[in-house]
PQR file of N, CA, C, O and H, with PARSE charges and radii, in Angstrom:
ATOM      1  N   UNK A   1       0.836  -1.172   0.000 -0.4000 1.5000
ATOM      2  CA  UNK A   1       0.000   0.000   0.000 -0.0000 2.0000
ATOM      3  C   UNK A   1       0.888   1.245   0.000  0.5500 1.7000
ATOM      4  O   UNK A   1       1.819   1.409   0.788 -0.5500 1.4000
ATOM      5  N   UNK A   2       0.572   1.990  -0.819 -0.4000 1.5000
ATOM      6  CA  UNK A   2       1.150   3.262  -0.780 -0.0000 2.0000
ATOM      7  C   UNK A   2       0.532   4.612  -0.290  0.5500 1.7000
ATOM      8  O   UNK A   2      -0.362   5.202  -0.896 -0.5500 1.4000
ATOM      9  H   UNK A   2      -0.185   1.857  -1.460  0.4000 1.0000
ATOM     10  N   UNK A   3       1.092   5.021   0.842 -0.4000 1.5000
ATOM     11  CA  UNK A   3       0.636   5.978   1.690 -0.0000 2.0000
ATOM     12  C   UNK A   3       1.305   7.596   1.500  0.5500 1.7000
ATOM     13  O   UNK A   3       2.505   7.859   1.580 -0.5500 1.4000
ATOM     14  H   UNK A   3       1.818   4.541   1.334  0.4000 1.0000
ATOM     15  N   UNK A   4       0.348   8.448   1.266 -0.4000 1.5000
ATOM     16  CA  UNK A   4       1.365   9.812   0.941 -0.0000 2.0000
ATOM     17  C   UNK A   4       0.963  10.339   1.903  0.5500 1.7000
ATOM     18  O   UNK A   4      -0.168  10.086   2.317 -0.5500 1.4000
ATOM     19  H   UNK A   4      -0.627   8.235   1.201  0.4000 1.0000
ATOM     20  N   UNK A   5       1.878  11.320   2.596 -0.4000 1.5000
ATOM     21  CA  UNK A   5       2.168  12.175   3.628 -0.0000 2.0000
ATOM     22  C   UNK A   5       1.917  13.517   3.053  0.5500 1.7000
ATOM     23  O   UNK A   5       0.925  14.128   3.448 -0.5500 1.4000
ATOM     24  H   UNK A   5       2.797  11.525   2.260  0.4000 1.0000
ATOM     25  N   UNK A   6       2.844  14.147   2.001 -0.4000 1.5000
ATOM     26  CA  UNK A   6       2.594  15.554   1.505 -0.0000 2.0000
ATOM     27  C   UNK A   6       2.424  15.566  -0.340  0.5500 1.7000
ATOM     28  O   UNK A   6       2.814  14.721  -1.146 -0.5500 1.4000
ATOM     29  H   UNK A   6       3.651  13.651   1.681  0.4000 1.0000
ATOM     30  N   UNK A   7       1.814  16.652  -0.538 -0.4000 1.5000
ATOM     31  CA  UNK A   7       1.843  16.836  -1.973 -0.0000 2.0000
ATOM     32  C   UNK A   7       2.345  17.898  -2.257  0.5500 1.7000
ATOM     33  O   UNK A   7       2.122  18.610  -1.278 -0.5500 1.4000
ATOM     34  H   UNK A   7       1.497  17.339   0.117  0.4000 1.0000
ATOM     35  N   UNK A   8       2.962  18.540  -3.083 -0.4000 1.5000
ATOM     36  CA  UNK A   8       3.839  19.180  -3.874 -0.0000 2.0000
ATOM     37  C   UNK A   8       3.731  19.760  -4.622  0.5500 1.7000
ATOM     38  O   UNK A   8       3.687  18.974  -5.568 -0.5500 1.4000
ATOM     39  H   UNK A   8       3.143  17.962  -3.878  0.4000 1.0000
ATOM     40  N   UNK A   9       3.610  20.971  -5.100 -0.4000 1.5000
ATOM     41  CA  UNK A   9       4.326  21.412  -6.692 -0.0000 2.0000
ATOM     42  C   UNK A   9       4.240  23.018  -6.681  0.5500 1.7000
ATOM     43  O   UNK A   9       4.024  23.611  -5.624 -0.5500 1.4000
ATOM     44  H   UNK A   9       3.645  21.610  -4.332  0.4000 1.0000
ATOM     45  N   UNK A  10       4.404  23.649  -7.808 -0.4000 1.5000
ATOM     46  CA  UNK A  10       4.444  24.608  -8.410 -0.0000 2.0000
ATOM     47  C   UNK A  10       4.375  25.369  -9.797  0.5500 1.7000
ATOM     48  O   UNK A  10       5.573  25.207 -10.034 -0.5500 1.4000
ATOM     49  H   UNK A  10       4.579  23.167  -8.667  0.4000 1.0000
ATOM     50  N   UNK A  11       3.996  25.957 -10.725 -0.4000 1.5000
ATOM     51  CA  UNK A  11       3.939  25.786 -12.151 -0.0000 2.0000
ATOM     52  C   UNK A  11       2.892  25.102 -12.546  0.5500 1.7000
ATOM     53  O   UNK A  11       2.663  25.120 -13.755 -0.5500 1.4000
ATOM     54  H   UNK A  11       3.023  26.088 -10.532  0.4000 1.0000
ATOM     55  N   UNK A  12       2.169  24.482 -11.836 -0.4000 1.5000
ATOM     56  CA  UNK A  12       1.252  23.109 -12.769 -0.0000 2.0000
ATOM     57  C   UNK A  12       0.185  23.530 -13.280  0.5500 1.7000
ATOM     58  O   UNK A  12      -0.107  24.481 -12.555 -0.5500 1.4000
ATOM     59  H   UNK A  12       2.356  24.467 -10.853  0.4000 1.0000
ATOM     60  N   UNK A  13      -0.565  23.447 -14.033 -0.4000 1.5000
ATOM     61  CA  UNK A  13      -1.466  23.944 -14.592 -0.0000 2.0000
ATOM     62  C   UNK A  13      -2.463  25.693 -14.135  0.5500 1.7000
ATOM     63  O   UNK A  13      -2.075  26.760 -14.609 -0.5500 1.4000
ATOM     64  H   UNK A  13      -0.328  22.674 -14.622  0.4000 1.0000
ATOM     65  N   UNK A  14      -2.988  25.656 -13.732 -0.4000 1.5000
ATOM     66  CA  UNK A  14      -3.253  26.898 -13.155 -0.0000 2.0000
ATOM     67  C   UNK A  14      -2.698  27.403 -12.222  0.5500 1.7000
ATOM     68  O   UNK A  14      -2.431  28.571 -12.505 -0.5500 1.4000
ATOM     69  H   UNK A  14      -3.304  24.789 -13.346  0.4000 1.0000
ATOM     70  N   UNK A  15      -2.251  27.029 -10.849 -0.4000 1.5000
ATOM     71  CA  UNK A  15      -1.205  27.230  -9.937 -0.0000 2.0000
ATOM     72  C   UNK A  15      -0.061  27.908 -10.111  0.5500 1.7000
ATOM     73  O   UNK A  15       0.542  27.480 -11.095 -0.5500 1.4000
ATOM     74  H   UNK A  15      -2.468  26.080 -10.619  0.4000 1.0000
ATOM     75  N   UNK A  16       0.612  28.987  -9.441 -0.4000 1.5000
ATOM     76  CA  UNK A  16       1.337  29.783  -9.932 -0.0000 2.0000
ATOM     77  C   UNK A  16       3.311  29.312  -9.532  0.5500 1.7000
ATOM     78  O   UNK A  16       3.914  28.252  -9.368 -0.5500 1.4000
ATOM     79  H   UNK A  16       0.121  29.334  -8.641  0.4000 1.0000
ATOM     80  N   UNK A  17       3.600  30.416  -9.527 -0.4000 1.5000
ATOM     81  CA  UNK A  17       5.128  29.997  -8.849 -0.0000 2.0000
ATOM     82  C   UNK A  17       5.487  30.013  -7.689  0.5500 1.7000
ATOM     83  O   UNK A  17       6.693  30.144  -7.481 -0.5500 1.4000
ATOM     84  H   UNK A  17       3.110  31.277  -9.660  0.4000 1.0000
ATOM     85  N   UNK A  18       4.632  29.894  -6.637 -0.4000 1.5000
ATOM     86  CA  UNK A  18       5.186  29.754  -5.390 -0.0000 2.0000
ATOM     87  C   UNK A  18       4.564  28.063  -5.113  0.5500 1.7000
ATOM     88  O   UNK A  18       3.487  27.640  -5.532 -0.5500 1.4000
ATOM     89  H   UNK A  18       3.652  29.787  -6.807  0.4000 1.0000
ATOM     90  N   UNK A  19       5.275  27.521  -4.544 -0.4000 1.5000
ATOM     91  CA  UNK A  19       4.711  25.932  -3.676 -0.0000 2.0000
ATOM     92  C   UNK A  19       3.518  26.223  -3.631  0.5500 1.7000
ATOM     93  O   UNK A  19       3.051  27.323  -3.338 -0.5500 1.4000
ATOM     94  H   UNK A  19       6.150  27.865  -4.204  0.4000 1.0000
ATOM     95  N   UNK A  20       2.667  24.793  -4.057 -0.4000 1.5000
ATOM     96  CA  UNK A  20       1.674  24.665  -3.248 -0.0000 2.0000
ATOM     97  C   UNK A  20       1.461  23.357  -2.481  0.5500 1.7000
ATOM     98  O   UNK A  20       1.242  22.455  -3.290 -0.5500 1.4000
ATOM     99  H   UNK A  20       3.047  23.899  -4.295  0.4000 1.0000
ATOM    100  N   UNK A  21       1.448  23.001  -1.437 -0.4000 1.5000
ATOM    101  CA  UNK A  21       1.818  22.256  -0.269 -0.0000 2.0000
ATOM    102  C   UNK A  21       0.435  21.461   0.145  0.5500 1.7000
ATOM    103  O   UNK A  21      -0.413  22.232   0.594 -0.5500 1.4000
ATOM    104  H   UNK A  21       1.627  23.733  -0.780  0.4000 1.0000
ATOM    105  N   UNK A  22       0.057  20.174   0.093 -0.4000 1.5000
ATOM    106  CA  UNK A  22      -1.125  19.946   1.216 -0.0000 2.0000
ATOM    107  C   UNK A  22      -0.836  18.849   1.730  0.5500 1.7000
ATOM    108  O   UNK A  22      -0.411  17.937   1.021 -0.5500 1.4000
ATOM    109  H   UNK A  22       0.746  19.547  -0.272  0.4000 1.0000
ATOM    110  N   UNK A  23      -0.962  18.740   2.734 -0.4000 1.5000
ATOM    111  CA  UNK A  23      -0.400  17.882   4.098 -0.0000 2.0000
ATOM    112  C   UNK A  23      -1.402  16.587   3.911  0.5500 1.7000
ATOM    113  O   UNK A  23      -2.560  16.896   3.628 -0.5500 1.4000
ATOM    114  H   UNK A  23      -1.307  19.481   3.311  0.4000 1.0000
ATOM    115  N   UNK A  24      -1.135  15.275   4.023 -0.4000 1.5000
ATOM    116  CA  UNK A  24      -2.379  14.286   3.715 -0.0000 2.0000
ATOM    117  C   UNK A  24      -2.441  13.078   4.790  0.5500 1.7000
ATOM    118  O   UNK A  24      -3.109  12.044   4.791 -0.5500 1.4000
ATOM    119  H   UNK A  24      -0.195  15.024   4.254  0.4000 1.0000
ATOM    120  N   UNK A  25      -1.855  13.399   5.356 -0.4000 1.5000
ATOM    121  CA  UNK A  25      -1.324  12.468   6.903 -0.0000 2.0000
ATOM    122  C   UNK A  25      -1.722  13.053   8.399  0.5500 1.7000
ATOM    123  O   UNK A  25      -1.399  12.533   9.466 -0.5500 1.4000
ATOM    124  H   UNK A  25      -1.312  14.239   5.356  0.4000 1.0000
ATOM    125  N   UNK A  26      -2.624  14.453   8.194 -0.4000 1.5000
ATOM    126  CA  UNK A  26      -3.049  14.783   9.308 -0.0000 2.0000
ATOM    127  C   UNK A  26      -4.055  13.404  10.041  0.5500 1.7000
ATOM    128  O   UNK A  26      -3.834  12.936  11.157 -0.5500 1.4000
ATOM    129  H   UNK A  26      -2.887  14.876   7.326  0.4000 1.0000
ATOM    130  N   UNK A  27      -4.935  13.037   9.294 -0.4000 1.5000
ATOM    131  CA  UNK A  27      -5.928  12.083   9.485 -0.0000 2.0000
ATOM    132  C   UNK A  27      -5.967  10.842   9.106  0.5500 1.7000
ATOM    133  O   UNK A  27      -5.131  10.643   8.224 -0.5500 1.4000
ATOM    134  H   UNK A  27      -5.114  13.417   8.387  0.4000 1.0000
ATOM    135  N   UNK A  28      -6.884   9.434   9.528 -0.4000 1.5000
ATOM    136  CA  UNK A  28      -6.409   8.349   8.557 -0.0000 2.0000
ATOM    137  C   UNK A  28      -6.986   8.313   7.389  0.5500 1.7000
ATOM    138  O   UNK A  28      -6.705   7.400   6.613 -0.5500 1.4000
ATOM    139  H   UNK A  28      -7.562   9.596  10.244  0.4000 1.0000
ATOM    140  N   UNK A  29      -8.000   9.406   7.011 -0.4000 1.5000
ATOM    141  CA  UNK A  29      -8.776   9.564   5.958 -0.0000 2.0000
ATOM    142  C   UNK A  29      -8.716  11.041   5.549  0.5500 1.7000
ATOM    143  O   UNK A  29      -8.850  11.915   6.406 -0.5500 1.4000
ATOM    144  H   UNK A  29      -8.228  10.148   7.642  0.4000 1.0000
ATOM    145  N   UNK A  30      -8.483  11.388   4.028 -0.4000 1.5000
ATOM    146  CA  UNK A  30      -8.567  12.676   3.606 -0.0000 2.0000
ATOM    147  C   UNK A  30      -9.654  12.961   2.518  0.5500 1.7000
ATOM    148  O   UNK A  30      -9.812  12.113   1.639 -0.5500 1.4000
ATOM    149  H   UNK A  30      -8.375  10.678   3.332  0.4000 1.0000
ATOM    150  N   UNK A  31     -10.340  13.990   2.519 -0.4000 1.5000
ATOM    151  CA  UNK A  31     -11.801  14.046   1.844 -0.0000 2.0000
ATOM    152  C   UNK A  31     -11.684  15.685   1.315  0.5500 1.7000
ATOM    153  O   UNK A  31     -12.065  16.708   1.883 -0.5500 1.4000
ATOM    154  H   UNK A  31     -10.211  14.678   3.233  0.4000 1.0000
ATOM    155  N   UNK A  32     -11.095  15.528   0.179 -0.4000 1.5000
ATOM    156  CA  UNK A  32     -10.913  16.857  -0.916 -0.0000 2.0000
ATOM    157  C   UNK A  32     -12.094  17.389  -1.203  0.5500 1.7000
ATOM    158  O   UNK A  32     -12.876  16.692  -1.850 -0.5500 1.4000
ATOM    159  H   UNK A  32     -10.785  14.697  -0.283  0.4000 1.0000
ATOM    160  N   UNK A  33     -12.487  18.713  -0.800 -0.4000 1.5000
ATOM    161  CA  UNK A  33     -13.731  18.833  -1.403 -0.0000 2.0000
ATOM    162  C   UNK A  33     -13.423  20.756  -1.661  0.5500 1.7000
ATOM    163  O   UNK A  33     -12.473  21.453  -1.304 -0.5500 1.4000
ATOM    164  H   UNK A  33     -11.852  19.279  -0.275  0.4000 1.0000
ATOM    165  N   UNK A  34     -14.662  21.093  -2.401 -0.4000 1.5000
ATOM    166  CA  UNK A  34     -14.623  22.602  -3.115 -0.0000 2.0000
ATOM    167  C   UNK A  34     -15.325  22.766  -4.296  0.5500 1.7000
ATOM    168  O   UNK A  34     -15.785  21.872  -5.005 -0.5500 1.4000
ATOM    169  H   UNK A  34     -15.434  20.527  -2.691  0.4000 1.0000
ATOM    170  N   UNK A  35     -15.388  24.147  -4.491 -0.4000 1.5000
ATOM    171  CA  UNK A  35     -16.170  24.694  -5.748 -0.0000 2.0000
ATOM    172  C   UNK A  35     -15.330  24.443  -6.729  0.5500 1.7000
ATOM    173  O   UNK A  35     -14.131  24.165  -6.758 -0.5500 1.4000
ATOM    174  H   UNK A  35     -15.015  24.874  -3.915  0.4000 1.0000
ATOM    175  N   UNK A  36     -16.583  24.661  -7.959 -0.4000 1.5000
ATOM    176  CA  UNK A  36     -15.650  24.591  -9.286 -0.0000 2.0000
ATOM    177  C   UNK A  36     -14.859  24.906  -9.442  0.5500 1.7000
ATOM    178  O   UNK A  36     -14.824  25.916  -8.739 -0.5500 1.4000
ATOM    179  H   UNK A  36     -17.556  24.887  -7.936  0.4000 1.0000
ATOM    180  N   UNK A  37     -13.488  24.786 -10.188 -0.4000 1.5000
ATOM    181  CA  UNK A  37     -12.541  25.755 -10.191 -0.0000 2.0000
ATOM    182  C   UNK A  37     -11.893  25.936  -8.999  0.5500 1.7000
ATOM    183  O   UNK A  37     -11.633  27.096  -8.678 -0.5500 1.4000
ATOM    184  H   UNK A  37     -13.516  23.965 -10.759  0.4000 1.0000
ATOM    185  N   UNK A  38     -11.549  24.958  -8.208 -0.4000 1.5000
ATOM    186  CA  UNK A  38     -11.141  25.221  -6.846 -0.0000 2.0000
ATOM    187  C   UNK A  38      -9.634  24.474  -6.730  0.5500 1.7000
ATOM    188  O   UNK A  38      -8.791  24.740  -5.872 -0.5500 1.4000
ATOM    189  H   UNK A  38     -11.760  24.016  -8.468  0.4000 1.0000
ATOM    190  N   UNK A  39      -9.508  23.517  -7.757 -0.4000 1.5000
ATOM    191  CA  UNK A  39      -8.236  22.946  -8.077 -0.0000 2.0000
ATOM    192  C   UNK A  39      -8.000  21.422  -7.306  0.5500 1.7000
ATOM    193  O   UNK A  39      -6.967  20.943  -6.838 -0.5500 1.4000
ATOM    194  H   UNK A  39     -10.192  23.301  -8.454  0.4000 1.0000
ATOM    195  N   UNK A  40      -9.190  20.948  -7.363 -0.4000 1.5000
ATOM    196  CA  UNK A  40      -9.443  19.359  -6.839 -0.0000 2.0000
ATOM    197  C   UNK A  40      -9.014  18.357  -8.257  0.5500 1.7000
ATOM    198  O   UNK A  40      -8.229  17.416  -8.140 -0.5500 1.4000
ATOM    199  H   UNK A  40     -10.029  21.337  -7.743  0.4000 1.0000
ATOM    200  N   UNK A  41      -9.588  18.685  -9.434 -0.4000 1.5000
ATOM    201  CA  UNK A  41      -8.963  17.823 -10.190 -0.0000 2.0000
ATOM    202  C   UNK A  41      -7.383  18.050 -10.768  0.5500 1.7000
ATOM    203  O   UNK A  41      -6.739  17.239 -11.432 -0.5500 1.4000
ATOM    204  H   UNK A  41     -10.226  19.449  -9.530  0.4000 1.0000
ATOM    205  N   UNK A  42      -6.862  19.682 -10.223 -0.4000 1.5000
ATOM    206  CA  UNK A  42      -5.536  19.590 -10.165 -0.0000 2.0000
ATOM    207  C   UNK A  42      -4.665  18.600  -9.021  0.5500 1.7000
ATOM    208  O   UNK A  42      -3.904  17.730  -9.444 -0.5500 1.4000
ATOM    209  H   UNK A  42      -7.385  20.341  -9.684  0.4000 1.0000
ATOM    210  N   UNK A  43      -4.857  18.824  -7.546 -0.4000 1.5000
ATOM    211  CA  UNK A  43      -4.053  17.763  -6.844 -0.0000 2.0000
ATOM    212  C   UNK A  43      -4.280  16.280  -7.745  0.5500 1.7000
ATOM    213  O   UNK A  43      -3.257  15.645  -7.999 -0.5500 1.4000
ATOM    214  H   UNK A  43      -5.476  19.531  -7.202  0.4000 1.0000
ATOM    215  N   UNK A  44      -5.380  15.829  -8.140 -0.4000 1.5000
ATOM    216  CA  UNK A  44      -5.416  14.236  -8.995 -0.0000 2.0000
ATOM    217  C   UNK A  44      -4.404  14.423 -10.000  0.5500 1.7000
ATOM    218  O   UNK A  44      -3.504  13.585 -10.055 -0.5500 1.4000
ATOM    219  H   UNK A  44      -6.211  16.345  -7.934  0.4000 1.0000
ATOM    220  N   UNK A  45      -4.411  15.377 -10.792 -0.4000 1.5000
ATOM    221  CA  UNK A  45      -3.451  15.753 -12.021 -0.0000 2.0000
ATOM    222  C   UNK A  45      -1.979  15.511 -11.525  0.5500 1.7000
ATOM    223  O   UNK A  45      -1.221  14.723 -12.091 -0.5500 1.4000
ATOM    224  H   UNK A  45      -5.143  16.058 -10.747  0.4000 1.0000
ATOM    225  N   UNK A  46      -1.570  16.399 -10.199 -0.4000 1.5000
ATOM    226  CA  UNK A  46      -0.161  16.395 -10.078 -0.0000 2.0000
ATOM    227  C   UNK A  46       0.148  14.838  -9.325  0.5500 1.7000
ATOM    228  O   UNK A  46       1.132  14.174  -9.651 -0.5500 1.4000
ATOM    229  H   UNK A  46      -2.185  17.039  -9.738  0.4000 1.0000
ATOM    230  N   UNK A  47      -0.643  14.467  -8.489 -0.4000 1.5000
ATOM    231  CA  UNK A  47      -0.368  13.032  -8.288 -0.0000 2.0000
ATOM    232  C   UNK A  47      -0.370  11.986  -9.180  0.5500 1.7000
ATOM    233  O   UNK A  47       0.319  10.980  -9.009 -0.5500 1.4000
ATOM    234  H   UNK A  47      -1.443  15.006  -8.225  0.4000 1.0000
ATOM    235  N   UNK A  48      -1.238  12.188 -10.301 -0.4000 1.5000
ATOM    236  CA  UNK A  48      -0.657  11.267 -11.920 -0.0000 2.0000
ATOM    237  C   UNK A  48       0.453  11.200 -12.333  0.5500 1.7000
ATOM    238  O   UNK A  48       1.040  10.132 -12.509 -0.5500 1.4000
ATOM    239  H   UNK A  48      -1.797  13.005 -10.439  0.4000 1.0000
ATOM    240  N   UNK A  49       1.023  12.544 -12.602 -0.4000 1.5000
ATOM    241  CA  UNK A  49       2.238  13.100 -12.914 -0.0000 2.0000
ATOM    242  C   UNK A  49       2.844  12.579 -12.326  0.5500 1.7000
ATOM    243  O   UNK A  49       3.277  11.641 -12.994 -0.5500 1.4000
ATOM    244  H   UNK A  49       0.546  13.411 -12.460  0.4000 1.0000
ATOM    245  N   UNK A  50       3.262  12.560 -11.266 -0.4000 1.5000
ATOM    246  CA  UNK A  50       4.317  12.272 -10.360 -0.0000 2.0000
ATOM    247  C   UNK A  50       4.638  10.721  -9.929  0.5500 1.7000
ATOM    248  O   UNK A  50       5.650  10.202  -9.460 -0.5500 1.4000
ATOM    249  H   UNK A  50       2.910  13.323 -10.724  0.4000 1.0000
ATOM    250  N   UNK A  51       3.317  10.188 -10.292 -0.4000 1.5000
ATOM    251  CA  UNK A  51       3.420   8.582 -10.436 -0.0000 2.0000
ATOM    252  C   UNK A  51       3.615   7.927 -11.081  0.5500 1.7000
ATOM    253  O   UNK A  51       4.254   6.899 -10.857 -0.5500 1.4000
ATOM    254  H   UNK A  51       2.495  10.610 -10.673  0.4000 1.0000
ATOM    255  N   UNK A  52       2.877   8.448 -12.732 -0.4000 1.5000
ATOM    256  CA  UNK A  52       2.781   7.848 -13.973 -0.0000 2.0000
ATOM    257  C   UNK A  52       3.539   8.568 -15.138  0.5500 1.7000
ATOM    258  O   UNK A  52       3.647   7.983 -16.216 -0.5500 1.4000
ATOM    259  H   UNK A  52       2.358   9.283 -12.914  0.4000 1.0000
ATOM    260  N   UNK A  53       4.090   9.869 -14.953 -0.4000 1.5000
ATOM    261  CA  UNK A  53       4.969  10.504 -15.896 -0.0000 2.0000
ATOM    262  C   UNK A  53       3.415  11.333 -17.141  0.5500 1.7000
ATOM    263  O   UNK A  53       3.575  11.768 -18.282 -0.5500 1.4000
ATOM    264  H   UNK A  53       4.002  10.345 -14.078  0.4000 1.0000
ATOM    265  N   UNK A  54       2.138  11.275 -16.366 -0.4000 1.5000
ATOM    266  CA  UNK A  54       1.188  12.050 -17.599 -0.0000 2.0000
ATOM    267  C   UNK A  54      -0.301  11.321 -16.501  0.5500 1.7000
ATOM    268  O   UNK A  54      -0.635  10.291 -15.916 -0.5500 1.4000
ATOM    269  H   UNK A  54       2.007  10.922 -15.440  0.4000 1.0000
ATOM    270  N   UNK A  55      -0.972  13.306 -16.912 -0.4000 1.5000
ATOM    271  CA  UNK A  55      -1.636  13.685 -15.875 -0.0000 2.0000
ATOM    272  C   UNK A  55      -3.314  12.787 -16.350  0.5500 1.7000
ATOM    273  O   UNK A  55      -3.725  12.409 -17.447 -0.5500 1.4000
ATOM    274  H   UNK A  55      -0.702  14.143 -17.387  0.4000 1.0000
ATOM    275  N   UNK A  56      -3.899  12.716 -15.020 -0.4000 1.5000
ATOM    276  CA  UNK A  56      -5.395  12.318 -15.127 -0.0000 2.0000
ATOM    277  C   UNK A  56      -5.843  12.251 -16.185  0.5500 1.7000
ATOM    278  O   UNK A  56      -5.810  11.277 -16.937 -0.5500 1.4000
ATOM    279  H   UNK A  56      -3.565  13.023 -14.129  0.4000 1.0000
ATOM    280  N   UNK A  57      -6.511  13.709 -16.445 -0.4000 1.5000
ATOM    281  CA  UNK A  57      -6.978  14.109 -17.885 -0.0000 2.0000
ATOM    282  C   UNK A  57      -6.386  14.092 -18.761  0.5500 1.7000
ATOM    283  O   UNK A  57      -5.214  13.767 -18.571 -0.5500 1.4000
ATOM    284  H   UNK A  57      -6.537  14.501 -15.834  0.4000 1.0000
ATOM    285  N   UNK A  58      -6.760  14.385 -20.067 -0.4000 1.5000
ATOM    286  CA  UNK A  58      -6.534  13.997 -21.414 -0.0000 2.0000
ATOM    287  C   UNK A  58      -5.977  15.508 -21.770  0.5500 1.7000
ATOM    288  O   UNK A  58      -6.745  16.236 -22.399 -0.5500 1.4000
ATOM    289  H   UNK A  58      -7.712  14.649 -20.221  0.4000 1.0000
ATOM    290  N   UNK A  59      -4.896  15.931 -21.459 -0.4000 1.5000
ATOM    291  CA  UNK A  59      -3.762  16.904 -21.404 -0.0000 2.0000
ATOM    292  C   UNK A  59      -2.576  16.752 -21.843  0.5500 1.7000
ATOM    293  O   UNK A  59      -1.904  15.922 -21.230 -0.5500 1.4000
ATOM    294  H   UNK A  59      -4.273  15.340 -20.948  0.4000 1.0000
ATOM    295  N   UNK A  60      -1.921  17.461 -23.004 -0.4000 1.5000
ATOM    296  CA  UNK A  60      -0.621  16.905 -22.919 -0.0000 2.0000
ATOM    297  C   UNK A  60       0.224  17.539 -22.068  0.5500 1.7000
ATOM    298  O   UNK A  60      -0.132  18.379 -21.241 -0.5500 1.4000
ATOM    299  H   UNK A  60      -2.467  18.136 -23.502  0.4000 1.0000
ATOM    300  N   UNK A  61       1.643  17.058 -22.298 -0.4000 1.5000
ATOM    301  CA  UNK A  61       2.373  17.759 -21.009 -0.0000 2.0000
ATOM    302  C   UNK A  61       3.186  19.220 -21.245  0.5500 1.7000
ATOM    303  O   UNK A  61       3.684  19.869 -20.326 -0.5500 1.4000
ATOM    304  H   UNK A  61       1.932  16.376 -22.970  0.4000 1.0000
ATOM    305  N   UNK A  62       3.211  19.546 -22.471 -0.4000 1.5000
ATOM    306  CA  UNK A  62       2.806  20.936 -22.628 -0.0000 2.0000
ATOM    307  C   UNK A  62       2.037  22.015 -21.992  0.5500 1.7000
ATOM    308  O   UNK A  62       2.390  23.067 -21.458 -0.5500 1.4000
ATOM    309  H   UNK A  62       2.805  19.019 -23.218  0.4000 1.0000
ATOM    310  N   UNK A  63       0.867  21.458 -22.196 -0.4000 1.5000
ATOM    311  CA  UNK A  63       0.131  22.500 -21.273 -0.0000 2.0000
ATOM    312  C   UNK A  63       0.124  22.192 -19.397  0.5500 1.7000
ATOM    313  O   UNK A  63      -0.474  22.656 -18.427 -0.5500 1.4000
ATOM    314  H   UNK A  63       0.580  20.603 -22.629  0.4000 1.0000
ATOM    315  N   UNK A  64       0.866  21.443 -19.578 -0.4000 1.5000
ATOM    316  CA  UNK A  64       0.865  21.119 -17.532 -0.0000 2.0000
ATOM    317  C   UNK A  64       1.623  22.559 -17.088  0.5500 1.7000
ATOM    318  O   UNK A  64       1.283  23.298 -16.164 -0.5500 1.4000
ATOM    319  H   UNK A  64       1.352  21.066 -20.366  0.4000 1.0000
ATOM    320  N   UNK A  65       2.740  22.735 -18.012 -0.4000 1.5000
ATOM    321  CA  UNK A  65       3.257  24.261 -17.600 -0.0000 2.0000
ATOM    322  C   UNK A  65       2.656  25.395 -17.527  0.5500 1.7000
ATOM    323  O   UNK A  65       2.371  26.016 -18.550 -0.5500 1.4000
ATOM    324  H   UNK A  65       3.016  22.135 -18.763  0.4000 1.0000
ATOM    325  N   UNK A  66       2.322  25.915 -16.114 -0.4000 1.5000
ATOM    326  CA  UNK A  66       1.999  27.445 -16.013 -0.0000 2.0000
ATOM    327  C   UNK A  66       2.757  28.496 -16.907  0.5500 1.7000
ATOM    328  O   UNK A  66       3.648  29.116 -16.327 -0.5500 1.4000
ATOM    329  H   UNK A  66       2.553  25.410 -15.282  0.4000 1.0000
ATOM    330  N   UNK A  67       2.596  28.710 -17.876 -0.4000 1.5000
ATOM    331  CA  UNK A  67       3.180  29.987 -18.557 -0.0000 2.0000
ATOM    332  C   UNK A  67       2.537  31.103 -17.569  0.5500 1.7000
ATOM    333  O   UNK A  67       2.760  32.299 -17.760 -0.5500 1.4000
ATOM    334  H   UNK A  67       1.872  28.206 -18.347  0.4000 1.0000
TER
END
């Protein structure tokens, strides 16, 4: 079983250039929730990435970069 503690990044799709950080080990259960546009299917995106080398959605990795 693979257990994550923190998530990571910066640059990634809408998200800008400073870290964005979320802690996932406060609890034994974590429950993402928010409005549209709130960047819930981004944390899924950067945890694809970071597992599988290409994100959730049907994105190439071009556009994963925040210009």
């Amino acid at each position: 079983m693979v257990t994550f503690t923190t998530v990571r990044w910066k640059n990634f799709l809408s998200t800008g250039n400073t870290f964005t950080e979320i802690q996932l080990d406060r609890s034994p259960t974590t429950l993402i929730i928010g409005e549209n546009g709130a960047g819930k299917s981004t944390i899924l995106d950067v945890l694809c990435f970071g597992l599988f080398g290409k994100p959730f959605r049907k994105i190439n990795k071009g556009q994963l970069i925040n210009t």
